[in-house]
N, C-alpha and C positions, 0 to 999 in steps of 0.2 A: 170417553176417549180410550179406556185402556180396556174395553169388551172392546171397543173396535180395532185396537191393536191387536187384537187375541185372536178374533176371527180374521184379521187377516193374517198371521201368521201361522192359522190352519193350514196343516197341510207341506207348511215348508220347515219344518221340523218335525223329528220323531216325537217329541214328548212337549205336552205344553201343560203348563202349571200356573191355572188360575188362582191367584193372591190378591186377597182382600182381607178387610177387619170387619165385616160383616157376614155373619153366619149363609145368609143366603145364597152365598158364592157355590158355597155345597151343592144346592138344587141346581144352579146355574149349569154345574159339572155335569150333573145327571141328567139333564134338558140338552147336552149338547149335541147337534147332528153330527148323526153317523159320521167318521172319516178315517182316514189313515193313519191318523195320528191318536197319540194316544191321552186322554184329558183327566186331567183330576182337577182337585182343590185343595186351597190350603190359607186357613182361617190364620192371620194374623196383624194385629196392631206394627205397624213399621217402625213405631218406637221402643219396641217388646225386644231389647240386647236376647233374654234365652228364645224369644221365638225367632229371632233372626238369624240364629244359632241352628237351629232346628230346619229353617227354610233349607239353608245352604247346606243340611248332611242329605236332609231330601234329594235338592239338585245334584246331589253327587253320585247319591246311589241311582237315580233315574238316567246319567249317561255323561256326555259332554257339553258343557254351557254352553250353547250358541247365542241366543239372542234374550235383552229384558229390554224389558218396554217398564222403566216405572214410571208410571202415572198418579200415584197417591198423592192427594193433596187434600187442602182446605183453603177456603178461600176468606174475604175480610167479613161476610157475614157468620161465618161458622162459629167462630172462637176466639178467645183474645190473643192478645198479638204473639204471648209467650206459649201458646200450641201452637197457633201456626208456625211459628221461628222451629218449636220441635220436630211438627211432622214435616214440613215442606223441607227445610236444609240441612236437621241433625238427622231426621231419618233417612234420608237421600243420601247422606255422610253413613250412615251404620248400616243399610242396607249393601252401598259397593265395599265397604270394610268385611262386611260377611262374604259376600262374593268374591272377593277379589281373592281369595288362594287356588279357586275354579277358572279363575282365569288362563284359556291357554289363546292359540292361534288362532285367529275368528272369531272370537266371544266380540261380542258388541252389549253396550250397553248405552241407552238412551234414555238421559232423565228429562222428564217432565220439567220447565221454567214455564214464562209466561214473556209477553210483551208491556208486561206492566212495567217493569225499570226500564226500558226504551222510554216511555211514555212520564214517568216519576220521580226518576233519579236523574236531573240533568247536569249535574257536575258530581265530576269521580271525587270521594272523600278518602284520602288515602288510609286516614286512620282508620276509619269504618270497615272500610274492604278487607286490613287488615285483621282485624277480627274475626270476620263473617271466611276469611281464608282458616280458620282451625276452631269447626262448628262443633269438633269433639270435646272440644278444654271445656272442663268440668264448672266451669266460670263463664260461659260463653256468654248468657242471658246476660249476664249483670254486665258483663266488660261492653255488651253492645251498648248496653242503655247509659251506662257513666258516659262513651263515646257520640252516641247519637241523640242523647236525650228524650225529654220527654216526647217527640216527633213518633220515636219508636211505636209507644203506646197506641198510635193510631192504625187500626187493622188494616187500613188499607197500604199506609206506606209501609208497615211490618209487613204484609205480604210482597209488595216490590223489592224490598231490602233481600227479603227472604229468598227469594227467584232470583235476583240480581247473587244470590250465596251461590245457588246453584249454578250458574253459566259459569260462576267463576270455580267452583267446585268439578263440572266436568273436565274445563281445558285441564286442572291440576291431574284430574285421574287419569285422563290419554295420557299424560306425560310419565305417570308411575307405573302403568301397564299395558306403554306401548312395548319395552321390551320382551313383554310376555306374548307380546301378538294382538294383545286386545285393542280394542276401539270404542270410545265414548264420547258422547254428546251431549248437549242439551236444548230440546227442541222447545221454542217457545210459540205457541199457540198468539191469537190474537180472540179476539170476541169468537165462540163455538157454541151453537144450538146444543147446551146441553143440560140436565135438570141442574144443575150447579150453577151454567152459566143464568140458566133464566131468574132463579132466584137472587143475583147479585144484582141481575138487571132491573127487577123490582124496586129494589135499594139504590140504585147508581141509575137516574135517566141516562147519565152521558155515554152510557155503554150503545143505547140506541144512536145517537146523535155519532159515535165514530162508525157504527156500521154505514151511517147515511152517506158518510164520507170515503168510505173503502171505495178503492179502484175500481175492486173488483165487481161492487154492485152490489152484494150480498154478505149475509153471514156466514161464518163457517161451519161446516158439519164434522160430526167425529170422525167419517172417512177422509176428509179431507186430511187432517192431521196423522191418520193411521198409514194412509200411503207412503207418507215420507218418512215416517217411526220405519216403515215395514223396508224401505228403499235402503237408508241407513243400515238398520241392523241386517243386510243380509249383504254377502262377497262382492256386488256391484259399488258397494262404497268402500272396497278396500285398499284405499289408499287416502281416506277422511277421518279426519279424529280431531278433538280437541275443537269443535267449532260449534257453536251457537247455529242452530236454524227455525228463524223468524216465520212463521207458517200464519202469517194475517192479513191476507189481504191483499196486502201492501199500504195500510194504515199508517203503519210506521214514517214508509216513506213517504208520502201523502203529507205528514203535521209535521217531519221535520224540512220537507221541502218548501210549508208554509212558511215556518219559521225562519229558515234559511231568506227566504224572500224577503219577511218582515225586518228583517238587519239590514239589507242594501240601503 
């Protein structure tokens, strides 16, 4: 999903800077078609404080922030619950902490959630939320787990918890740098034809079983989600910030329209 954020926002910026934590990224840069635009690479883990440090003098010296698309994640078969809690919400928290002094008028930035806490989280825990609201305290891991318990430990609901950081982590950022001009989101994919996705679906049958149910008939693909990554971060959404956008289907509303039903 974030190659297909990039090639779509070929072209509608001067300078685009592919970031990843695998080396490959580099060949990527060098394979890319011709364009107007000008393409590098740039190798880094999104939990790495000095490489994130390093991202953001890059972005300075290459011109004015327009648009990020972050898309870094892991999902519940990758790793146990306290990487995923690091890369999904504390680096999503340390990547706009880097970013945010390039913030000026039209910067946009769009993080990556999921529809998994729509789907997992079905009553708000105030304690909990509170927490996952200050993903930088040096104490984070430990104060989630006293709070949510052993529940935590399961990757799967550690990754809903962890998305559910994030949506709640955008609306705060639009609010700290709308003065500045900027604009932030968090867009949450549903079920996406992607090598990521297909491997969880190995592991999880019921990821099949909600596609069967989507409205819309199908799975989604990484353009699908890139168009509205791409719609967001560019001046046609400027006057949106701080909002959650559900890109599945309409899955969502499909099970909780079931549900709504099965209470009458």
């Amino acid at each position: 999903m974030g190659l297909a954020c990039a090639q779509r926002l070929d072209g509608a910026v001067d300078a685009l800077l592919l970031v990843d934590r695998d080396e490959s990224v580099t060949a990527l840069a060098q394979r890319w078609p011709a364009s107007t635009t000008a393409v590098e690479a740039f190798v880094l883990d999104v939990t790495d404080r000095e490489g994130l440090a390093r991202l953001a003098a890059r972005v300075g010296e290459l011109g004015t922030l327009r648009a990020v698309a972050h898309a870094a994640g892991i999902s519940p078969t990758m790793a146990d619950w306290r990487r995923i809690f690091a890369v999904d919400l504390v680096g999503t928290a340390l990547l706009a902490a880097a970013l945010r002094p390039l913030t000026t008028a039209g910067t946009a930035l769009v993080c990556f959630a999921s529809m998994a806490p729509y789907l997992q989280i079905s009553e708000a825990d105030p304690a909990a939320d509170a927490v996952l609201d200050d993903p930088l305290d040096e104490n984070f891991l430990d104060r989630l787990h006293e709070t949510l318990g052993p529940l935590v430990e399961d990757t799967g609901m550690a990754y809903s918890w962890a998305k559910r950081g994030v949506q709640r982590f955008a609306r705060q950022e639009a609010v700290r740098v709308g003065p500045l001009g900027g604009r932030v989101y968090s867009l949450s994919p549903g079920i996406i034809d992607t090598p990521q996705g297909r491997q969880e679906a190995e592991t999880h049958t019921v990821m099949q079983t909600l596609v069967d149910q989507t409205p819309l008939g199908r799975i989604g693909q990484a353009e699908d989600v890139a168009d509205v990554a791409a719609f967001l971060l560019s001046d046609s959404a400027r006057f949106v910030t701080g909002v959650d956008i559900l890109v599945d289907g309409g899955i969502c509303a499909a099970l909780s329209g079931s549900a709504a039903a099965a209470t009458q």
